[in-house]
N, C-alpha and C positions, 0 to 999 in steps of 0.2 A: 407453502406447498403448491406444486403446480396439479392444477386438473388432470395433466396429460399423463403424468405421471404414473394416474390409479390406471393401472390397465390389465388387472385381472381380477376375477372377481372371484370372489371366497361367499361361504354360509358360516357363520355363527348357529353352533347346536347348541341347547340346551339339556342337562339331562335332570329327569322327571322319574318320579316313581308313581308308578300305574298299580291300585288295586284291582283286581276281577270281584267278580261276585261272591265268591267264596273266599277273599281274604287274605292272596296271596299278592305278595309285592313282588312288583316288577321295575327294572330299573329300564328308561326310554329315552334314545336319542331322538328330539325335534329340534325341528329347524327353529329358529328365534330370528335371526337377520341375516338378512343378503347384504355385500355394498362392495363397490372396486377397493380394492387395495394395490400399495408398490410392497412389493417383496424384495428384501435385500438382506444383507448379513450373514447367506448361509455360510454354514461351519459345518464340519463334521467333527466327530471324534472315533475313537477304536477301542474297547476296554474290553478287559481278558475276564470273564466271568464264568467260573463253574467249567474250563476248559474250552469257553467257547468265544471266537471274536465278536464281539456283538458293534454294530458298527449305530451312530445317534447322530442324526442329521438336525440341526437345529438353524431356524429361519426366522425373521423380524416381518413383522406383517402392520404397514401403515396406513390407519386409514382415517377418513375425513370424522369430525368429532360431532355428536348426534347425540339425540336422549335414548336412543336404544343401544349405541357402544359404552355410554359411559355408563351403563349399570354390569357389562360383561367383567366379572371378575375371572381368578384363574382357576378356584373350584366349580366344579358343576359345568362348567363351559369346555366348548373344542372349537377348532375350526375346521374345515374341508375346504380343501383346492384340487380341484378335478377328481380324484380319486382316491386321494390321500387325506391320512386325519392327521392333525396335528395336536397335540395337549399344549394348552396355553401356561406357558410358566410362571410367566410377569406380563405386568401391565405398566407401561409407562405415559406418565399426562404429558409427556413433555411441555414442560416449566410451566403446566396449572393455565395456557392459557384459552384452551379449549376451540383450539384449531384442528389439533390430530391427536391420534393417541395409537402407540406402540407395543402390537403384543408380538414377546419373546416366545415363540412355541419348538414345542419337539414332536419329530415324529413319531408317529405310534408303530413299533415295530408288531408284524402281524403274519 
């Protein structure tokens, strides 16, 4: 993978659930990691739901392999790119050899 490559950079959320004082759970997006990524892959699709076109953009997010990407799974985690969220679908090691690793995301329709 070239360096030149990563030229945009994304955050890795986390999501937490926050007690208050009194006992009520809260579900909380934080930040977990920053790092460049190459975006590639996007696709869209169109699907007819409940009379409505709803339309799903889905994008490949590459980034360099570290001890804080290789614990991001696809529950509990998202990404951000500029102002978009994306839900992480899959994760892929490509072929175990801990160069990079490839998450599959869609975006969150809002």
């Amino acid at each position: 993978m070239h360096i030149s490559a990563l030229n945009v950079r994304i955050v890795f959320q986390r999501n937490e659930t926050l007690v208050d004082t009194i006992g009520n759970h809260r579900n909380l997006w934080t930040d977990y990691f920053s790092c460049y990524a190459t975006v590639s892959g996007q696709s869209g699709d169109e699907t007819e739901e409940a009379g409505q076109t709803l339309v799903s953009e889905k994008v490949s997010f590459t980034v360099r392999y570290s001890s804080e990407t290789a614990t991001i799974v696809p529950d509990g985690f998202r990404i951000l790119l500029a102002d978009r969220i994306y839900n992480i679908l899959s994760v892929d090691n490509m072929a175990f050899k801990h160069n990079s690793l490839k998450f599959r995301a869609e975006l969150v329709r809002r």
